[in-house]
VEXGUGU-174772 format. One record per residue: x, y, z of N, C-alpha, C in turn; residue in one letter; residue number from 1. Coordinates in nm, 2 decimals, always signed. Each point is the difference from the previous one (the first is absolute). Layout:
BEGIN
<pt n_c1="X" n_c2="Y" n_c3="Z" ca_c1="X" ca_c2="Y" ca_c3="Z" c_c1="X" c_c2="Y" c_c3="Z" type="A" seq="NUM"/>
...
This chain:
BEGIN
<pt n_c1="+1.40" n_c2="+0.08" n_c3="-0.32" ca_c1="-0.08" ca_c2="+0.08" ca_c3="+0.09" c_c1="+0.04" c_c2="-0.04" c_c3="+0.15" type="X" seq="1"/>
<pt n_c1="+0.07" n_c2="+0.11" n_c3="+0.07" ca_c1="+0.02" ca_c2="-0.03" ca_c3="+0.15" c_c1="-0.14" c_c2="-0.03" c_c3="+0.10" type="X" seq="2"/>
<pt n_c1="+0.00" n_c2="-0.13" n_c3="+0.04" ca_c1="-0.16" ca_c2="-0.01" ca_c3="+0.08" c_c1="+0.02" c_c2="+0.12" c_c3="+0.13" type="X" seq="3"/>
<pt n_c1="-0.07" n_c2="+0.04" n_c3="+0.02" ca_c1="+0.00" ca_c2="+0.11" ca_c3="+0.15" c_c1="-0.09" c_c2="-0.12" c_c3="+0.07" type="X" seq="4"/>
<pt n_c1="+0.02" n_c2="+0.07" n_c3="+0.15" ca_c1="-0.06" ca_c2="-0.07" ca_c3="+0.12" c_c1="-0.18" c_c2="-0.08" c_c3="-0.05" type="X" seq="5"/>
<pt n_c1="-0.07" n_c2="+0.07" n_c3="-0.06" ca_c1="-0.13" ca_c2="-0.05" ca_c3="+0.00" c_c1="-0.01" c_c2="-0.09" c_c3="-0.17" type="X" seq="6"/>
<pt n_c1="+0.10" n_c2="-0.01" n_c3="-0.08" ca_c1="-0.02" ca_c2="-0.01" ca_c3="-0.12" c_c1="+0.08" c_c2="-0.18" c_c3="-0.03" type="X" seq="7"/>
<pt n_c1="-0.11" n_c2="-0.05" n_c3="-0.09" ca_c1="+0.06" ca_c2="-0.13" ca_c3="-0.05" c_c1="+0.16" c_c2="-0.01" c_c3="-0.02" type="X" seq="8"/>
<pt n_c1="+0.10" n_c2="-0.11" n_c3="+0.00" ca_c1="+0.13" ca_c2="+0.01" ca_c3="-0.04" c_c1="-0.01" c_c2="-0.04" c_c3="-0.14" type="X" seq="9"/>
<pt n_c1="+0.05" n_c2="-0.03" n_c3="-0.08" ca_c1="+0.01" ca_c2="-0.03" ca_c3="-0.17" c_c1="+0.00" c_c2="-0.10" c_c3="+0.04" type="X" seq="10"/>
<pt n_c1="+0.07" n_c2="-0.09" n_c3="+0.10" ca_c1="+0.00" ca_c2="-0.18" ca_c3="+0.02" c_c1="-0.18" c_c2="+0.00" c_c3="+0.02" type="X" seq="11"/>
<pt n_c1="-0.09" n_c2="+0.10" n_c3="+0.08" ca_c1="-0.10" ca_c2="-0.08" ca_c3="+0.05" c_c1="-0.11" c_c2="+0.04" c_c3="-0.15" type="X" seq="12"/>
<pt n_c1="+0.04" n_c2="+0.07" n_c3="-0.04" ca_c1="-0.05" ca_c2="+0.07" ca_c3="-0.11" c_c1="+0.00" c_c2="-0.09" c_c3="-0.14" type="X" seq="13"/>
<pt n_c1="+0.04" n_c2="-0.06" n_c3="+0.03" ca_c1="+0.09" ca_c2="-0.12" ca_c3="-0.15" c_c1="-0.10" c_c2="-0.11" c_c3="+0.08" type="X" seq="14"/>
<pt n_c1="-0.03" n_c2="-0.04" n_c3="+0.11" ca_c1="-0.07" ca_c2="-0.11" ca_c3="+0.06" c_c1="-0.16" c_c2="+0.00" c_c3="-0.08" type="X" seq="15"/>
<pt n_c1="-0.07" n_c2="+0.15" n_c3="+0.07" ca_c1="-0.12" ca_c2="+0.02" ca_c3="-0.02" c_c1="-0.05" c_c2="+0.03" c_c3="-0.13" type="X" seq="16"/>
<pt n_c1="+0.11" n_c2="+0.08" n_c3="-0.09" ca_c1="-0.03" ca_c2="+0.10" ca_c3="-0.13" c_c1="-0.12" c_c2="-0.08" c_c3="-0.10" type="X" seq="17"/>
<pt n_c1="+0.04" n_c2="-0.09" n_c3="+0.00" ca_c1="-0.11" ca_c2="-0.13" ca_c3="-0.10" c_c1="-0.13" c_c2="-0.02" c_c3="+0.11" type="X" seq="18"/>
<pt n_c1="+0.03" n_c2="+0.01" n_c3="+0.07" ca_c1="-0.15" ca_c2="-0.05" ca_c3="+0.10" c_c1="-0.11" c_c2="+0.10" c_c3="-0.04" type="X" seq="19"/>
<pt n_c1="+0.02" n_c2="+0.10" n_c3="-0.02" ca_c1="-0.08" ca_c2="+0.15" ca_c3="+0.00" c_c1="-0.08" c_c2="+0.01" c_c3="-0.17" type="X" seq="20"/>
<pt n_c1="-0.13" n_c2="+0.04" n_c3="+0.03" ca_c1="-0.09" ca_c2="+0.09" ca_c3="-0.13" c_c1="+0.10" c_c2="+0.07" c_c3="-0.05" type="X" seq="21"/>
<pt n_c1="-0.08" n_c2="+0.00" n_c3="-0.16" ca_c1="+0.08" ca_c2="+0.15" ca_c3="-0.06" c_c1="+0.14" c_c2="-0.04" c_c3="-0.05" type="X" seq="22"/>
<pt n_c1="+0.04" n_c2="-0.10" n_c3="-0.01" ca_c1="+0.11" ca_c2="-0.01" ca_c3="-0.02" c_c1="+0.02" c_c2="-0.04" c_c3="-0.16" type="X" seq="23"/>
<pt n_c1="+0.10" n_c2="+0.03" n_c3="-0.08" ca_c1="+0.04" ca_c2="-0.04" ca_c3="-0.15" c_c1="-0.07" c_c2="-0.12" c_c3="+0.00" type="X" seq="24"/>
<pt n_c1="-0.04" n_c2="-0.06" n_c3="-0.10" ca_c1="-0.06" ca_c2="-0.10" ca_c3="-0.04" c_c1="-0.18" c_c2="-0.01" c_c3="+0.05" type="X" seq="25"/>
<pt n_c1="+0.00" n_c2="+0.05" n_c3="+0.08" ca_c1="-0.16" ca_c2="-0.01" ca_c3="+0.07" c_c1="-0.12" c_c2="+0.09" c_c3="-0.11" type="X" seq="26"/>
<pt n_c1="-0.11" n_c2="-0.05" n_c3="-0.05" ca_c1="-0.08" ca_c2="+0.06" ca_c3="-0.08" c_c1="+0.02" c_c2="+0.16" c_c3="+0.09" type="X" seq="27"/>
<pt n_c1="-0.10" n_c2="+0.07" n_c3="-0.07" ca_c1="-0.01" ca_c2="+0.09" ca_c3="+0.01" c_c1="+0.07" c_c2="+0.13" c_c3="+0.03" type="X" seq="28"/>
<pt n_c1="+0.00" n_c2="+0.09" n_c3="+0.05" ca_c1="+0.04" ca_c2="+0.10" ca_c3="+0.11" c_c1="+0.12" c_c2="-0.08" c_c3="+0.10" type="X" seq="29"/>
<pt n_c1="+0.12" n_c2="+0.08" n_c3="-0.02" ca_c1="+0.09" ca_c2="-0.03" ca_c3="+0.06" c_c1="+0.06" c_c2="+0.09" c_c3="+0.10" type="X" seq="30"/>
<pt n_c1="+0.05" n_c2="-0.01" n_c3="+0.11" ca_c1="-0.01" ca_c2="+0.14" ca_c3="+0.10" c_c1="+0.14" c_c2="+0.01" c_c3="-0.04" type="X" seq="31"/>
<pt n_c1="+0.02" n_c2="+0.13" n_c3="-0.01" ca_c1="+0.08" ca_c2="+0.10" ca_c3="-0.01" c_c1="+0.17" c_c2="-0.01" c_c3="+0.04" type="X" seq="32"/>
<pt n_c1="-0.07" n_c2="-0.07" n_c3="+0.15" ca_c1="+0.09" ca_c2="-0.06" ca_c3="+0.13" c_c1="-0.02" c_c2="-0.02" c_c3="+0.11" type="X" seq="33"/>
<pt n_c1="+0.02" n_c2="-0.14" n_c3="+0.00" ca_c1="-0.09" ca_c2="-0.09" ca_c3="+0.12" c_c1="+0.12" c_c2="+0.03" c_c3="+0.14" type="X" seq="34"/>
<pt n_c1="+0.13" n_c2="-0.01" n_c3="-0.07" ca_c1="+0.09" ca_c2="+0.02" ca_c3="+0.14" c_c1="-0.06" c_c2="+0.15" c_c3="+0.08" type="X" seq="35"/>
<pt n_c1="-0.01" n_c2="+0.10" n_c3="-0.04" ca_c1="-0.02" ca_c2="+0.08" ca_c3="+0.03" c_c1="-0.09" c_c2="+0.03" c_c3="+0.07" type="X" seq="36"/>
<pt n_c1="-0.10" n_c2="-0.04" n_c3="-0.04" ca_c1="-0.13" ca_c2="-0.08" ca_c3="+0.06" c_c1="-0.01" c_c2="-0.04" c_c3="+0.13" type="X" seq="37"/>
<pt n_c1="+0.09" n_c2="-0.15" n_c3="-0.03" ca_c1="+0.04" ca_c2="-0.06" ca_c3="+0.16" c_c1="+0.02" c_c2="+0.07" c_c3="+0.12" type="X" seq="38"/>
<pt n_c1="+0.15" n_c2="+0.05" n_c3="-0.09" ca_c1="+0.04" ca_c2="+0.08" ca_c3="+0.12" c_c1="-0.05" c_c2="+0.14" c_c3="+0.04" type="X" seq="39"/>
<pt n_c1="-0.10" n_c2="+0.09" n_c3="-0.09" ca_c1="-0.09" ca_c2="+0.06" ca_c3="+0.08" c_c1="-0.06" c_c2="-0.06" c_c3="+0.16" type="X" seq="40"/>
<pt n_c1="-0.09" n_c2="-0.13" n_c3="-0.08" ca_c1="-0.07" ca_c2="-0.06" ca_c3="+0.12" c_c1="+0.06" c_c2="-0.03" c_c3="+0.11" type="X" seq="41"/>
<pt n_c1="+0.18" n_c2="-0.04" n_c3="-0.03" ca_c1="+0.06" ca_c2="-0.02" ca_c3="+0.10" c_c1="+0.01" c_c2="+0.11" c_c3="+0.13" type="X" seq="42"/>
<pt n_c1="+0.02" n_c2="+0.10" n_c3="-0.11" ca_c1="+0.09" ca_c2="+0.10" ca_c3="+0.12" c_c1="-0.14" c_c2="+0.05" c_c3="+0.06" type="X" seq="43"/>
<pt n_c1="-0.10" n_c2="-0.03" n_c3="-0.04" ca_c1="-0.11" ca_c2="+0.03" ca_c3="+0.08" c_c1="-0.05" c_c2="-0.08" c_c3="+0.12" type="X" seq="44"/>
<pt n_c1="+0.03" n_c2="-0.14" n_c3="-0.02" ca_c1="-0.01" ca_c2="-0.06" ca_c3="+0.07" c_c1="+0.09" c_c2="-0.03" c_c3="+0.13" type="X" seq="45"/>
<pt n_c1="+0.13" n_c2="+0.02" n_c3="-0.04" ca_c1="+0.08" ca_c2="-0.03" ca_c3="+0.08" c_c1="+0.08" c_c2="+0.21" c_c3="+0.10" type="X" seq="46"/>
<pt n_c1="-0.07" n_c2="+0.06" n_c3="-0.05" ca_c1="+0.04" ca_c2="+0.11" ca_c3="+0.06" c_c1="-0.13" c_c2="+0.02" c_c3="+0.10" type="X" seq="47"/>
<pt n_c1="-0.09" n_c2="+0.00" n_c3="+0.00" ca_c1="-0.15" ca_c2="-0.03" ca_c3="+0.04" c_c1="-0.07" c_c2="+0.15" c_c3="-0.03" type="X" seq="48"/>
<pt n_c1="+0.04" n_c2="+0.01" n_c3="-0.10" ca_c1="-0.05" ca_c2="+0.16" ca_c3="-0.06" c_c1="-0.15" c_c2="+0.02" c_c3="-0.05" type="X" seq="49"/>
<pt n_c1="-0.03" n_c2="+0.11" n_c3="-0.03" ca_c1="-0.14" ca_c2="+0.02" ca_c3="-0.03" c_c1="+0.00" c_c2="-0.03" c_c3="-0.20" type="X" seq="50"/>
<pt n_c1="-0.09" n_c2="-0.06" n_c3="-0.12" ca_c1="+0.04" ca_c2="+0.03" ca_c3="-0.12" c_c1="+0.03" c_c2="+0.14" c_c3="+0.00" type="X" seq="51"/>
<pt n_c1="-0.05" n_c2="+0.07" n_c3="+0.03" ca_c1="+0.04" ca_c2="+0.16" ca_c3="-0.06" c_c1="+0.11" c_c2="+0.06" c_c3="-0.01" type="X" seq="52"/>
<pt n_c1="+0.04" n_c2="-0.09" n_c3="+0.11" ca_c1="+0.19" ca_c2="+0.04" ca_c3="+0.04" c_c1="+0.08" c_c2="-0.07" c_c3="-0.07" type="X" seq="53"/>
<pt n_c1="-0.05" n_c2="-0.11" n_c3="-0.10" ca_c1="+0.10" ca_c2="-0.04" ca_c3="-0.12" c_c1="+0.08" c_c2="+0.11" c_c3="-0.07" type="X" seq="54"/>
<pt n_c1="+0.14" n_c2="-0.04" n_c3="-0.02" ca_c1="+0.07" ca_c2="+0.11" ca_c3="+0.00" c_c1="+0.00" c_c2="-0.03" c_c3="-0.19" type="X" seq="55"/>
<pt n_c1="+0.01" n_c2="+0.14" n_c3="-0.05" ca_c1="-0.05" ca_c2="+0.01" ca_c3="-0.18" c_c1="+0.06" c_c2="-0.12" c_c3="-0.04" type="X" seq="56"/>
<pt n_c1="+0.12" n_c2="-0.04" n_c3="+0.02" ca_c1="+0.08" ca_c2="-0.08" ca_c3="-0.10" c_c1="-0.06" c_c2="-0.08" c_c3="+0.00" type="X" seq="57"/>
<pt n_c1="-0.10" n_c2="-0.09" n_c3="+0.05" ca_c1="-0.08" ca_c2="-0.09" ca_c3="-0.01" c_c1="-0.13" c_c2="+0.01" c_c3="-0.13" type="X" seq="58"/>
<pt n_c1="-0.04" n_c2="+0.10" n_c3="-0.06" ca_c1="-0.09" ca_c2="+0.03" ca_c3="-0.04" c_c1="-0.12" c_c2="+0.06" c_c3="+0.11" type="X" seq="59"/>
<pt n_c1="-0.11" n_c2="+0.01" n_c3="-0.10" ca_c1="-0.12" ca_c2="+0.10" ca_c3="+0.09" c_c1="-0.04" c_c2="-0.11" c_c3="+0.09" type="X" seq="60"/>
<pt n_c1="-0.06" n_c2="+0.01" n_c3="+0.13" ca_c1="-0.03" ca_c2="-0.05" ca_c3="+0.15" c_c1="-0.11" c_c2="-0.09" c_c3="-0.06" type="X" seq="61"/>
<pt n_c1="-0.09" n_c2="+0.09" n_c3="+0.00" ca_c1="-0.14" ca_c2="-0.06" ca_c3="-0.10" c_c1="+0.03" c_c2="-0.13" c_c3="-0.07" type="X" seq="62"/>
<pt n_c1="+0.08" n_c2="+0.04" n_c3="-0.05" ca_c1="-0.01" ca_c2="-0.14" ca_c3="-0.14" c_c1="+0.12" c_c2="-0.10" c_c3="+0.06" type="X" seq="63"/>
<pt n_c1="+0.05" n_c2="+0.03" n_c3="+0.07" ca_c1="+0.06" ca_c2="-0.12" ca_c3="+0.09" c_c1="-0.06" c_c2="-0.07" c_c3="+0.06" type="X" seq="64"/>
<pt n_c1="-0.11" n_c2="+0.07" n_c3="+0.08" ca_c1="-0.09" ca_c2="-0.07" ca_c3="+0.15" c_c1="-0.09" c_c2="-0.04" c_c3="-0.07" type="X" seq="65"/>
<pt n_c1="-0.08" n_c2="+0.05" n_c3="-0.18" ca_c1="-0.12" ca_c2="-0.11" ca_c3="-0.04" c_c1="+0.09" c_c2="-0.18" c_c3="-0.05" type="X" seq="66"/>
């Protein structure tokens, strides 16, 4: 996965991936995909955009920003 400007690199991605919920081995409900996730929040964070203007490939806005 090529990182774009607002998106984790695989190096920083390989750092945090175990830190996060939801992950293989964790009871329960496992998310889907946590990177994805991130870097939603990222590019929201770091573009200084409104959630609604999350662009699709991130998944729905809503379920990002809960």
């Amino acid at each position: 996965m090529a990182a774009s400007r607002y998106e984790l690199s695989d190096v920083q991605w390989a750092r945090i991936a175990s830190l996060l919920p939801g992950k293989v081995g964790d009871p329960g409900r496992t998310s889907s995909d946590n990177r994805l996730f991130i870097n939603g929040c990222l590019w929201v964070l770091r573009s200084g955009a409104h959630w609604r203007d999350l662009p699709e490939r991130y998944g729905k806005w809503k379920s990002v920003h809960k």
